[in-house]
Predicted model as a PDB file, atoms N, CA, C, CB and O in Angstrom, pLDDT in the B-factor column:
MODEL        1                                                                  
ATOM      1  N   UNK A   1     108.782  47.302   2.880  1.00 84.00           N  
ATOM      2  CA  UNK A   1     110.198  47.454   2.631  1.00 84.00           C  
ATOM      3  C   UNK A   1     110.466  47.050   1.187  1.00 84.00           C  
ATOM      4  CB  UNK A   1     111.043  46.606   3.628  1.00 84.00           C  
ATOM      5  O   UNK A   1     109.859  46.089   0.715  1.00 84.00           O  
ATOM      6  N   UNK A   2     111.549  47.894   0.300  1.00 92.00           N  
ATOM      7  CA  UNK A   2     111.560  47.511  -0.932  1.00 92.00           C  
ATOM      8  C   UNK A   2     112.570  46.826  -1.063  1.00 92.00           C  
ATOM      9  CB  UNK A   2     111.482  48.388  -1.782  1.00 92.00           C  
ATOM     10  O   UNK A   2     113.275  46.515  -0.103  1.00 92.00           O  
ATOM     11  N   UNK A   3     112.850  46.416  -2.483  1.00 94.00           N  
ATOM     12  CA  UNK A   3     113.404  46.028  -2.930  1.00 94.00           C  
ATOM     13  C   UNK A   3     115.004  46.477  -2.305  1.00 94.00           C  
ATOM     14  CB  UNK A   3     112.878  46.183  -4.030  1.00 94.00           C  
ATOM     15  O   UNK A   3     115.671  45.837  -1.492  1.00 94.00           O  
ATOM     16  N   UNK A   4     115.364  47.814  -2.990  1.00 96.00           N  
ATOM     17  CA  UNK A   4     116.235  48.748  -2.682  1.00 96.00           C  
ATOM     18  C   UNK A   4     116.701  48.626  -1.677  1.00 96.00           C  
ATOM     19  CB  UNK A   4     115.908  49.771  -2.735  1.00 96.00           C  
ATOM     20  O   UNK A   4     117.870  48.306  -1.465  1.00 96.00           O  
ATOM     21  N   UNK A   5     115.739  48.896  -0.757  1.00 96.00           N  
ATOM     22  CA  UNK A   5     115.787  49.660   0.572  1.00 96.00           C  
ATOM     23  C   UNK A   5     117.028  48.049   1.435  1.00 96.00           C  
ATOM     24  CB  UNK A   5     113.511  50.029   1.459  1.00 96.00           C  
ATOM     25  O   UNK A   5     118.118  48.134   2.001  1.00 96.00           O  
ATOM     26  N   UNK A   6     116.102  46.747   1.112  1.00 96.00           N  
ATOM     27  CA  UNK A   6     116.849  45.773   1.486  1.00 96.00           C  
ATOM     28  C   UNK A   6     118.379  45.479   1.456  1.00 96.00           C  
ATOM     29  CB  UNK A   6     116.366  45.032   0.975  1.00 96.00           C  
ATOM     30  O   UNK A   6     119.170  45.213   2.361  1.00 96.00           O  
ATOM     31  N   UNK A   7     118.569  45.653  -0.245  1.00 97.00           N  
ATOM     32  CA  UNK A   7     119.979  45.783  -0.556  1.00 97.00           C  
ATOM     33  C   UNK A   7     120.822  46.400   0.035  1.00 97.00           C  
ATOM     34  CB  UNK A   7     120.167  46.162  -1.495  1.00 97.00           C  
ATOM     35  O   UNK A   7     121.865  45.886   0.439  1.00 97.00           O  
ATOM     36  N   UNK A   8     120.503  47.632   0.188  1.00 97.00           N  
ATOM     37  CA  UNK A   8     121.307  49.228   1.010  1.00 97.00           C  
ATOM     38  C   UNK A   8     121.461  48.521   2.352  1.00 97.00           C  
ATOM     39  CB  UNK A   8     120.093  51.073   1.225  1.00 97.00           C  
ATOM     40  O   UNK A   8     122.543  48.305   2.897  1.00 97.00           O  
ATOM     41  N   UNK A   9     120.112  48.142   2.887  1.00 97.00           N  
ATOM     42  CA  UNK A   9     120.594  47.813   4.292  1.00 97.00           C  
ATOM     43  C   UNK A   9     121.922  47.056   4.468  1.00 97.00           C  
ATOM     44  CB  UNK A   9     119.564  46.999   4.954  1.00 97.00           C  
ATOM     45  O   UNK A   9     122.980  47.267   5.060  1.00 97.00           O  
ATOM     46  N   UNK A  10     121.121  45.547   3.276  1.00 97.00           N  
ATOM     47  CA  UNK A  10     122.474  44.486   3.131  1.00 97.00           C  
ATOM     48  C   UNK A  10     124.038  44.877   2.890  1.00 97.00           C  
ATOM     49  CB  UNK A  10     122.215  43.614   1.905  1.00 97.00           C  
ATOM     50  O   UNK A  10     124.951  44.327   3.507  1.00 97.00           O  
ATOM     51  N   UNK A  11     124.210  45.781   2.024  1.00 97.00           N  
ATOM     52  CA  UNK A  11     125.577  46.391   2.063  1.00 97.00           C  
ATOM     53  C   UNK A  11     126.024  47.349   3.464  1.00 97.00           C  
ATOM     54  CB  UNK A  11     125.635  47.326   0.723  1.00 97.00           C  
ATOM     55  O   UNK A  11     127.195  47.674   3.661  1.00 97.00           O  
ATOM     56  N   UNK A  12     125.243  47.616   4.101  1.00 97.00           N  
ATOM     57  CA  UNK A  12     125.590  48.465   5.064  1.00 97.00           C  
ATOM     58  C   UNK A  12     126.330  47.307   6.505  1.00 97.00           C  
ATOM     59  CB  UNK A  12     124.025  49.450   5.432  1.00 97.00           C  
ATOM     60  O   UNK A  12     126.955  47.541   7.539  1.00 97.00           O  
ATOM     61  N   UNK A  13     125.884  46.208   5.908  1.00 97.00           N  
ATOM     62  CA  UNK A  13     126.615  44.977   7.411  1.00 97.00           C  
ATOM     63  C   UNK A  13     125.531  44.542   7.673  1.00 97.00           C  
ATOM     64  CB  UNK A  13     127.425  45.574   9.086  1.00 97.00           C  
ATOM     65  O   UNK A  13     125.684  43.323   7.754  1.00 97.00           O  
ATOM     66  N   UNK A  14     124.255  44.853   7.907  1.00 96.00           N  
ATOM     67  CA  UNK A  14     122.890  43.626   8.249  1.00 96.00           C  
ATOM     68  C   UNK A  14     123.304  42.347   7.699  1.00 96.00           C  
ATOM     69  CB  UNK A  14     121.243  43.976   7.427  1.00 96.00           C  
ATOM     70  O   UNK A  14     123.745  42.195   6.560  1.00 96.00           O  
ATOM     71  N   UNK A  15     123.124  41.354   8.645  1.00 96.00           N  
ATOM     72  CA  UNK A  15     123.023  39.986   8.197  1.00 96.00           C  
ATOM     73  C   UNK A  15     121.587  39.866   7.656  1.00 96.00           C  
ATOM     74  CB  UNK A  15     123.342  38.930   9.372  1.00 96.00           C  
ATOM     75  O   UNK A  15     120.787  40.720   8.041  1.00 96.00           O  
ATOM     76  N   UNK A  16     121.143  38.863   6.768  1.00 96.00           N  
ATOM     77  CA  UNK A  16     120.274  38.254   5.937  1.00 96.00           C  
ATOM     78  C   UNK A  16     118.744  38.053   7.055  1.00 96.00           C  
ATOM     79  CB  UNK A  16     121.102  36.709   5.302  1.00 96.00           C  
ATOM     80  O   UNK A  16     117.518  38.070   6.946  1.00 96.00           O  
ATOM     81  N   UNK A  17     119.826  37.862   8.143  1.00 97.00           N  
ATOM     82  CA  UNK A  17     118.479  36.924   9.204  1.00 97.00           C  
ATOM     83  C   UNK A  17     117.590  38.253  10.113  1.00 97.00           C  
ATOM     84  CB  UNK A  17     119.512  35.508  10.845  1.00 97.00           C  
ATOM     85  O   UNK A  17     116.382  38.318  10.339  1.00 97.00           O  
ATOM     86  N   UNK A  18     118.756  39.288  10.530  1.00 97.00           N  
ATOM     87  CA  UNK A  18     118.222  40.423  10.842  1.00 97.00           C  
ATOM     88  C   UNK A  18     117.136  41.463  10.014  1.00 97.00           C  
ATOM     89  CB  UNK A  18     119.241  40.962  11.072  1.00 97.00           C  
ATOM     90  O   UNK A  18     116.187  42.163  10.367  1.00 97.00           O  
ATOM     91  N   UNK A  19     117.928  41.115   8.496  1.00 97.00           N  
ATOM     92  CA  UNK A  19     117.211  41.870   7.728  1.00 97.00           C  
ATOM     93  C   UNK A  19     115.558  41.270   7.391  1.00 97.00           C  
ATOM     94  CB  UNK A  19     118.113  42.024   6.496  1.00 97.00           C  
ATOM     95  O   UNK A  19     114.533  41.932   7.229  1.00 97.00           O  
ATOM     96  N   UNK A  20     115.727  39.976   7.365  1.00 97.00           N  
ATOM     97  CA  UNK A  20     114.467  38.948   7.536  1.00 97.00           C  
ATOM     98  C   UNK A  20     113.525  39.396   8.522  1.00 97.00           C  
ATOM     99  CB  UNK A  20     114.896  37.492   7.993  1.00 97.00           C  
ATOM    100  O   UNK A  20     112.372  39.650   8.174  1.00 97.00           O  
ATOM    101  N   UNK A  21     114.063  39.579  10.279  1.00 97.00           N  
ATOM    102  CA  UNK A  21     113.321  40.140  11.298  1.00 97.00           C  
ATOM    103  C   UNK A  21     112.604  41.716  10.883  1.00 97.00           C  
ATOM    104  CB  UNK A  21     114.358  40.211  12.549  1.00 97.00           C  
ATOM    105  O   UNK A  21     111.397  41.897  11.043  1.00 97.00           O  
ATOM    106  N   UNK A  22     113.444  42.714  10.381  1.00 97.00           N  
ATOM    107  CA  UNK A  22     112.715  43.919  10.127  1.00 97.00           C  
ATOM    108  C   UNK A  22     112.056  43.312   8.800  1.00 97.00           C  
ATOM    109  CB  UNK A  22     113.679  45.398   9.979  1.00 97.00           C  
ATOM    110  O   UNK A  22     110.896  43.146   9.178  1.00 97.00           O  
ATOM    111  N   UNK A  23     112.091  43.025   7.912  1.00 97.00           N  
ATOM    112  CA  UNK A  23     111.066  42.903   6.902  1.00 97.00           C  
ATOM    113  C   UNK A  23     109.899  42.172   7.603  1.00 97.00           C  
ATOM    114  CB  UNK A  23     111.596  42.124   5.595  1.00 97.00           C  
ATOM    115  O   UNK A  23     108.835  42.787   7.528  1.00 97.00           O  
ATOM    116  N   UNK A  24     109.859  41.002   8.266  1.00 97.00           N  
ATOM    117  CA  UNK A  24     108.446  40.398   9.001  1.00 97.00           C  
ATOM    118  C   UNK A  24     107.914  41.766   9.934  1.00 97.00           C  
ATOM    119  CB  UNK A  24     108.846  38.775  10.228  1.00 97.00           C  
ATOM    120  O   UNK A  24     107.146  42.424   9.232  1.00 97.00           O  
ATOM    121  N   UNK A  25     107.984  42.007  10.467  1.00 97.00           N  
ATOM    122  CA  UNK A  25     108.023  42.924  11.355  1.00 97.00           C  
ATOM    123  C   UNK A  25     106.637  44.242  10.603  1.00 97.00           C  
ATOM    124  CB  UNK A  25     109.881  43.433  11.496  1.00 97.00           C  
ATOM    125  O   UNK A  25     105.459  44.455  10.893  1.00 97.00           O  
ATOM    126  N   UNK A  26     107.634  44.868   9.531  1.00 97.00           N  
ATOM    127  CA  UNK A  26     107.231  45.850   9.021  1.00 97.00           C  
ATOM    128  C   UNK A  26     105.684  45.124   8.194  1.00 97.00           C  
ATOM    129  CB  UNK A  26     108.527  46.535   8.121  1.00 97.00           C  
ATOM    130  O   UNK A  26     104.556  45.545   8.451  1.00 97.00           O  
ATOM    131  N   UNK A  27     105.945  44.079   7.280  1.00 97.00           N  
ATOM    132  CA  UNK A  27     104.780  43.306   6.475  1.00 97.00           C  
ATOM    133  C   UNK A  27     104.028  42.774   7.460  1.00 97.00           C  
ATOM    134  CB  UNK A  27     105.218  42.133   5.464  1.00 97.00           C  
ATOM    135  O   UNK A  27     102.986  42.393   6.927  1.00 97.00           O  
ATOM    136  N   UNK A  28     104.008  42.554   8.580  1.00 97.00           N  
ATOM    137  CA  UNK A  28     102.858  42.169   9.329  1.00 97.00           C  
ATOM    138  C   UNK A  28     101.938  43.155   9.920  1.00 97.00           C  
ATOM    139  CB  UNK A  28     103.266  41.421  10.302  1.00 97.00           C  
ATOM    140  O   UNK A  28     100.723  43.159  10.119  1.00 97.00           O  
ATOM    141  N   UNK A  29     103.172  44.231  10.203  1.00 97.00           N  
ATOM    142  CA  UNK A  29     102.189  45.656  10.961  1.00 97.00           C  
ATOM    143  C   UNK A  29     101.187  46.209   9.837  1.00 97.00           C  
ATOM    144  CB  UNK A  29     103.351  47.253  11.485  1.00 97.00           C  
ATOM    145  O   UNK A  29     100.118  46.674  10.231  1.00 97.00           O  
ATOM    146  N   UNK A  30     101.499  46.187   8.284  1.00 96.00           N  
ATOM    147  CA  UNK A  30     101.310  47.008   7.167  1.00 96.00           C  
ATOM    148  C   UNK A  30      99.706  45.793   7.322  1.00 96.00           C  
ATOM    149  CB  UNK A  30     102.788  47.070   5.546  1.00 96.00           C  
ATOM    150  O   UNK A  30      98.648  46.313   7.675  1.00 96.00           O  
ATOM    151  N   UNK A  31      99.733  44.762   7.119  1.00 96.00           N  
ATOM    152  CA  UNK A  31      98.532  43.501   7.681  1.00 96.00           C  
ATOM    153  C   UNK A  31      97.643  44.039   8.633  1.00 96.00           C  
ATOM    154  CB  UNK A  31      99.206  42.119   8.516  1.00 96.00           C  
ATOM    155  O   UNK A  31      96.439  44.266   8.510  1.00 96.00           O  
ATOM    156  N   UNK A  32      98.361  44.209   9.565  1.00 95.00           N  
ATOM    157  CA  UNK A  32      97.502  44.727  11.019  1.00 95.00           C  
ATOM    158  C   UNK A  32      96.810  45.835  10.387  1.00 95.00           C  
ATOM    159  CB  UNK A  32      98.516  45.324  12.532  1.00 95.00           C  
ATOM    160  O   UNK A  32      95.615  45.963  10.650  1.00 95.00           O  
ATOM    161  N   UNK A  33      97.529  46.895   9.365  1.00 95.00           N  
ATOM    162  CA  UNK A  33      97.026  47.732   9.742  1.00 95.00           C  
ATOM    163  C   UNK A  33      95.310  47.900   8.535  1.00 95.00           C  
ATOM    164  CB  UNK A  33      98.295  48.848   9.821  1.00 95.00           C  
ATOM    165  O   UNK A  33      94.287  48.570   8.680  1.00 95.00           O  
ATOM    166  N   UNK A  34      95.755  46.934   7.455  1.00 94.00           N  
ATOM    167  CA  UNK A  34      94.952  46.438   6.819  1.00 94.00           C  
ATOM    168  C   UNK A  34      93.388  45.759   7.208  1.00 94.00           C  
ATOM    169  CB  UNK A  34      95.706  45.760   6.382  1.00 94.00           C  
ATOM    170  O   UNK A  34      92.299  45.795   6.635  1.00 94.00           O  
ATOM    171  N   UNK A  35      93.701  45.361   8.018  1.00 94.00           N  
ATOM    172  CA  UNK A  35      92.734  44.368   9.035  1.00 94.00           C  
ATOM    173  C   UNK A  35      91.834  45.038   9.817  1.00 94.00           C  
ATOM    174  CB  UNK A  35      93.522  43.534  10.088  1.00 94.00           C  
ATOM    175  O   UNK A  35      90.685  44.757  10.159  1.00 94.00           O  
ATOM    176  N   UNK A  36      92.492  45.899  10.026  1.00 94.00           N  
ATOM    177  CA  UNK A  36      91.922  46.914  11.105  1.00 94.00           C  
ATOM    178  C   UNK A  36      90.524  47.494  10.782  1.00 94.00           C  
ATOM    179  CB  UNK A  36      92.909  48.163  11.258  1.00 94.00           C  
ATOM    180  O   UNK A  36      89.655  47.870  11.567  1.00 94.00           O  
ATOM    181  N   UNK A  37      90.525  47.473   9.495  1.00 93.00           N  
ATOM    182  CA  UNK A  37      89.073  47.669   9.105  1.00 93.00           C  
ATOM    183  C   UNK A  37      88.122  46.305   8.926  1.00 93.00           C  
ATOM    184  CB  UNK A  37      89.092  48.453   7.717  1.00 93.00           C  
ATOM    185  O   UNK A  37      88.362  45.150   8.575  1.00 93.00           O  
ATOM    186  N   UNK A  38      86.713  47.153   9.419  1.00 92.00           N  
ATOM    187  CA  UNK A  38      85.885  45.649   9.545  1.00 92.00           C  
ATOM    188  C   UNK A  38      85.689  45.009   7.910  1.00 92.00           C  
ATOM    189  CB  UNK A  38      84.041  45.944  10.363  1.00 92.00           C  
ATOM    190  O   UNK A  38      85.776  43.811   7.640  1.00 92.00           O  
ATOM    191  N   UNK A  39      85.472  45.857   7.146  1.00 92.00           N  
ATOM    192  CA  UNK A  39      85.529  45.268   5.384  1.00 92.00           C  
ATOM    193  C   UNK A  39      86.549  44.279   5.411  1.00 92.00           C  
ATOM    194  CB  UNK A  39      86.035  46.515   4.052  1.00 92.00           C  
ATOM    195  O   UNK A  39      86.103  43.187   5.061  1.00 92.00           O  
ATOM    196  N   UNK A  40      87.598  44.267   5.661  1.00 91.00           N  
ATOM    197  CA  UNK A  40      89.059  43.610   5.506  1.00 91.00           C  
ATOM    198  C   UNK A  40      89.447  42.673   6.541  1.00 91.00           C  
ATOM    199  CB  UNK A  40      90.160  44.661   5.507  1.00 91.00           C  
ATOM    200  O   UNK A  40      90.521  42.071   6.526  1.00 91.00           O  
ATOM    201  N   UNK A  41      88.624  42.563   7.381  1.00 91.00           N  
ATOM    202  CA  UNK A  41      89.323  41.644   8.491  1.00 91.00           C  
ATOM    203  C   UNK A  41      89.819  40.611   8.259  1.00 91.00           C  
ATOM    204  CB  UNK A  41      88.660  41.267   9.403  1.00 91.00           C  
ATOM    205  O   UNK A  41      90.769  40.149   8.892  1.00 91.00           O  
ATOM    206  N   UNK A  42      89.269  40.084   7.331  1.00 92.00           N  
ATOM    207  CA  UNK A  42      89.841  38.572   6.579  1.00 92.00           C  
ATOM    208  C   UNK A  42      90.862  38.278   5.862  1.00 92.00           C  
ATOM    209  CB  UNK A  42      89.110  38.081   5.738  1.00 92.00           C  
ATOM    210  O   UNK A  42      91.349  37.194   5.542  1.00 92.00           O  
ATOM    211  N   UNK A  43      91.257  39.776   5.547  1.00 91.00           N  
ATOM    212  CA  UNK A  43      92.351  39.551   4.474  1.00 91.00           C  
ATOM    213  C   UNK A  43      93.962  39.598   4.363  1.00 91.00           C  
ATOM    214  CB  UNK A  43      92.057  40.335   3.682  1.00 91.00           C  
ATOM    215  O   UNK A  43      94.473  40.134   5.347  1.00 91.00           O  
ATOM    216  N   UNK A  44      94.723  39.228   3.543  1.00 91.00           N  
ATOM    217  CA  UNK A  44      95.801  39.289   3.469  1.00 91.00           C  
ATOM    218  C   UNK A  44      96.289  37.823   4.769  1.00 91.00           C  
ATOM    219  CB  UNK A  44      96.166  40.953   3.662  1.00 91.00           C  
ATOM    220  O   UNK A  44      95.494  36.937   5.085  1.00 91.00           O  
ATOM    221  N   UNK A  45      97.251  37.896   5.130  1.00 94.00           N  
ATOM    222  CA  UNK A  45      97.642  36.533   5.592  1.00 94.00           C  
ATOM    223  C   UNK A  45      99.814  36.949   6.448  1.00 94.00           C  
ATOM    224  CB  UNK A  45      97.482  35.146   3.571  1.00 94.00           C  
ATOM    225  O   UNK A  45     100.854  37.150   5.822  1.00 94.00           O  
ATOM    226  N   UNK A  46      99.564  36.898   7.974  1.00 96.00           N  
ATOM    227  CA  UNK A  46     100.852  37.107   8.530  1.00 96.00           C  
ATOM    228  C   UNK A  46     102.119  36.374   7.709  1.00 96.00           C  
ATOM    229  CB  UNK A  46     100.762  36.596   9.995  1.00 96.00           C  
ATOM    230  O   UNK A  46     101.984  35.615   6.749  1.00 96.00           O  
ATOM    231  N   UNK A  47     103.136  36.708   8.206  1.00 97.00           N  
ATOM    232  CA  UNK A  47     104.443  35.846   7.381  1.00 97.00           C  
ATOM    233  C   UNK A  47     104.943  35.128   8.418  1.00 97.00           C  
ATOM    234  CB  UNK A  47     105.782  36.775   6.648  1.00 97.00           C  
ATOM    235  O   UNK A  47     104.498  35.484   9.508  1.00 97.00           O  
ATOM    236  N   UNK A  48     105.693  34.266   8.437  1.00 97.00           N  
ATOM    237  CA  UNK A  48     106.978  33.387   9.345  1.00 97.00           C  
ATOM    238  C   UNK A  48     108.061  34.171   9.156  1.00 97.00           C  
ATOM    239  CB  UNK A  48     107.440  31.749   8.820  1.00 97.00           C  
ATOM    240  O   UNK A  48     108.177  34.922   8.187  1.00 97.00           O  
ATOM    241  N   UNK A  49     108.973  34.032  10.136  1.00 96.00           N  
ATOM    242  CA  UNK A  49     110.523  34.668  10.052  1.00 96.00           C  
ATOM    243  C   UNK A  49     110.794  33.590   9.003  1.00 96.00           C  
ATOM    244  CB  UNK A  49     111.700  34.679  11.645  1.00 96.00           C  
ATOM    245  O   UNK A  49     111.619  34.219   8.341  1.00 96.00           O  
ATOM    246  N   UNK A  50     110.676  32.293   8.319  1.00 97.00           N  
ATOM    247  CA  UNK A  50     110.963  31.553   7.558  1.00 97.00           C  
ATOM    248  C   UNK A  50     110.823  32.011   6.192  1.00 97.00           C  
ATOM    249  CB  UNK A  50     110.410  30.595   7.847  1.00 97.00           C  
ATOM    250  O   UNK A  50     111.629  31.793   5.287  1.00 97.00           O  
ATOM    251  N   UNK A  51     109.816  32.617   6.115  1.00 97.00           N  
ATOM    252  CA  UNK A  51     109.361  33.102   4.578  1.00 97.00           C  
ATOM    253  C   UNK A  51     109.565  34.281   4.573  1.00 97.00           C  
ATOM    254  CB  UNK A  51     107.937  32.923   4.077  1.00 97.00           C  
ATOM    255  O   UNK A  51     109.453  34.900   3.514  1.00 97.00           O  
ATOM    256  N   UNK A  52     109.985  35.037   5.960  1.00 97.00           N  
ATOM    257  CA  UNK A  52     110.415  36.461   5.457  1.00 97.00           C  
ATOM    258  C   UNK A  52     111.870  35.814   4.811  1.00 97.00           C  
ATOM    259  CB  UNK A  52     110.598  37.884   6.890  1.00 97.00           C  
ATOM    260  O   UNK A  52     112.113  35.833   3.604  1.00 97.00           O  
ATOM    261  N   UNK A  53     112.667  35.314   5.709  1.00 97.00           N  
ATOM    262  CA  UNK A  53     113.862  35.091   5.411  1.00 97.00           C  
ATOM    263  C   UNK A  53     114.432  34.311   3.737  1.00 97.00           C  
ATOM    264  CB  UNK A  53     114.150  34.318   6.616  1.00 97.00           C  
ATOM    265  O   UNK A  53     115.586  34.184   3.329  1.00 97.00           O  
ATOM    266  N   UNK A  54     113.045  33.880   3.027  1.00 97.00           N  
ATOM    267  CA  UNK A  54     112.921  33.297   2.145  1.00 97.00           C  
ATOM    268  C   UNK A  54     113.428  34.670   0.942  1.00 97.00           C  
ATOM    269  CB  UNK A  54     111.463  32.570   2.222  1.00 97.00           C  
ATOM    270  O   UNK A  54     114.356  34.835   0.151  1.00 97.00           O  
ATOM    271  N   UNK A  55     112.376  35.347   1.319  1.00 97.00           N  
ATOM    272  CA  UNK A  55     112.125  36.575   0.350  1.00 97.00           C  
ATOM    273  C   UNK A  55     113.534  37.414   0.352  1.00 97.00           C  
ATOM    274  CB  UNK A  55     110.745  37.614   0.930  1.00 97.00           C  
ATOM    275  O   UNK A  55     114.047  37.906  -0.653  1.00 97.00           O  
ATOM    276  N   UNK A  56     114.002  37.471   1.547  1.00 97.00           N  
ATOM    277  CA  UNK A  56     115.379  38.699   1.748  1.00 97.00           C  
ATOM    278  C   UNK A  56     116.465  37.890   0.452  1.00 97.00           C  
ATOM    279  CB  UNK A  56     116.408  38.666   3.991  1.00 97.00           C  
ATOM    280  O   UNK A  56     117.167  38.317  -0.465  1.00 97.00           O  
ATOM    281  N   UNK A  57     116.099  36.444   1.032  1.00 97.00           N  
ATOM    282  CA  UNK A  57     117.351  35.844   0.361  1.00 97.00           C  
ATOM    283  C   UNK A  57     117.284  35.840  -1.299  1.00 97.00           C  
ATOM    284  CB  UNK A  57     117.519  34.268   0.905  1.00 97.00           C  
ATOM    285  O   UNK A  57     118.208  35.948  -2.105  1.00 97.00           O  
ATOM    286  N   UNK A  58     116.026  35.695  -1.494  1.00 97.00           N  
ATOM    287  CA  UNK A  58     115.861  35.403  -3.047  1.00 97.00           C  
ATOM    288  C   UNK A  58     116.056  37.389  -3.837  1.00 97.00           C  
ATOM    289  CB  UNK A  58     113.729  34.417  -3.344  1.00 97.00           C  
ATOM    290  O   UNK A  58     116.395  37.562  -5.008  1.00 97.00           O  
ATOM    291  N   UNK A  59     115.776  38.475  -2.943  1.00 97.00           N  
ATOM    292  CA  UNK A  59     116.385  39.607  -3.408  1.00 97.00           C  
ATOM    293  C   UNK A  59     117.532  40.112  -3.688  1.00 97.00           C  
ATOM    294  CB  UNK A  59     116.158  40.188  -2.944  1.00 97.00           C  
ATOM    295  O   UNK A  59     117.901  40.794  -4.644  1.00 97.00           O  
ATOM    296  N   UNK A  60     118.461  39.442  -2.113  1.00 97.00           N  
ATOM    297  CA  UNK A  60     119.793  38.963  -2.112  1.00 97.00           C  
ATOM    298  C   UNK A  60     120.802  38.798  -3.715  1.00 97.00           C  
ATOM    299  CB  UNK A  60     119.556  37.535  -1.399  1.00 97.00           C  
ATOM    300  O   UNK A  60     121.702  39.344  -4.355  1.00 97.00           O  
ATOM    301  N   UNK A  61     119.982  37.781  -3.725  1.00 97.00           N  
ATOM    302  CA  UNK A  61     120.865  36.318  -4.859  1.00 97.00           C  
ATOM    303  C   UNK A  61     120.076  37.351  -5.980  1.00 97.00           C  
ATOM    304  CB  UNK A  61     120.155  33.829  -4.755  1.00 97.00           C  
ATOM    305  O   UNK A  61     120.900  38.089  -6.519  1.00 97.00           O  
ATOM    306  N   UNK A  62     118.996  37.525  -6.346  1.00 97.00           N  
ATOM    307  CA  UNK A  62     118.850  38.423  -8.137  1.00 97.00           C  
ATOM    308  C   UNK A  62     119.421  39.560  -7.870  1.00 97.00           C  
ATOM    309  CB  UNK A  62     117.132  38.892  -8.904  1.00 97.00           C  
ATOM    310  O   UNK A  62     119.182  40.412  -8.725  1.00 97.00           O  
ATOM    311  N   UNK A  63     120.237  39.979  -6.814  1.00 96.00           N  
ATOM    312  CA  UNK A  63     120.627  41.248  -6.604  1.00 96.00           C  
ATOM    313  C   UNK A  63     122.505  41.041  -7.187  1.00 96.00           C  
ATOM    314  CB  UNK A  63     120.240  41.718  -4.735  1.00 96.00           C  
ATOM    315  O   UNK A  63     123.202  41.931  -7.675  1.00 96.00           O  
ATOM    316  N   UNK A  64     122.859  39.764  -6.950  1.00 96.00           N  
ATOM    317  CA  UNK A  64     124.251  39.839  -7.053  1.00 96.00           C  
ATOM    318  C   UNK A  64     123.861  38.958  -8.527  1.00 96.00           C  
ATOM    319  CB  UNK A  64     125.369  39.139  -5.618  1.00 96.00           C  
ATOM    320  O   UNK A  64     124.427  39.441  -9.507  1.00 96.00           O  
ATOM    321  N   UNK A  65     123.228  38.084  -8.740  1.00 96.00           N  
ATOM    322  CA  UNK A  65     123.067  37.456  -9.880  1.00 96.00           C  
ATOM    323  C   UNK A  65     123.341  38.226 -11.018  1.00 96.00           C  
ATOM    324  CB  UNK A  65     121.900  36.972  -9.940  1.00 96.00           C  
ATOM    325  O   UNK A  65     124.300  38.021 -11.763  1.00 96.00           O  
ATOM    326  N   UNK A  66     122.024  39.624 -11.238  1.00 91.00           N  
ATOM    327  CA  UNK A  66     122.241  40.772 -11.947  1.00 91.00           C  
ATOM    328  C   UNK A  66     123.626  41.728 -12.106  1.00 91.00           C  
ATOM    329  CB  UNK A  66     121.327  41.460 -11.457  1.00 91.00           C  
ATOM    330  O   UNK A  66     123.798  42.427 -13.105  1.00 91.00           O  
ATOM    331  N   UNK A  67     124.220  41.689 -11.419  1.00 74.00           N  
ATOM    332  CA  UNK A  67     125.362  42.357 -11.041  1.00 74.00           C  
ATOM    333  C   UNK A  67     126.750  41.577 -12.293  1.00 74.00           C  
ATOM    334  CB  UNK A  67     125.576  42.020  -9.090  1.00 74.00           C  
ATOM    335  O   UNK A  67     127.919  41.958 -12.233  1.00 74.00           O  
TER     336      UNK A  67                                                      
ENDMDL                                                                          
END                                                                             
């Protein structure tokens, strides 16, 4: 999920915490799907709804900051 894509949602009425749930969601499957190969099994590392919710917010805030 990008940058963008977050914002748009955010103006559309998503709260911060929802938008947090689809971003973990999507970055963990994109993991899974990474993993999935035996070369890679080791790599990359799941998120918390905590640190998704970290990331939404800090796009959030340079999003209105910039503004």
């Amino acid at each position: 999920m990008k940058e963008k894509e977050i914002i748009k949602l955010w103006k559309q009425g998503l709260s911060k915490n929802k938008l947090a749930l689809i971003y973990k969601r999507q970055y963990n499957q994109q993991i899974k799907i990474i993993r999935s190969e035996v070369r890679n099994r080791h790599s990359g590392r799941f998120i918390s709804n905590y640190e998704a919710l970290g990331y939404v917010e800090r796009v959030i805030y340079e999003y209105l900051k910039g503004k």
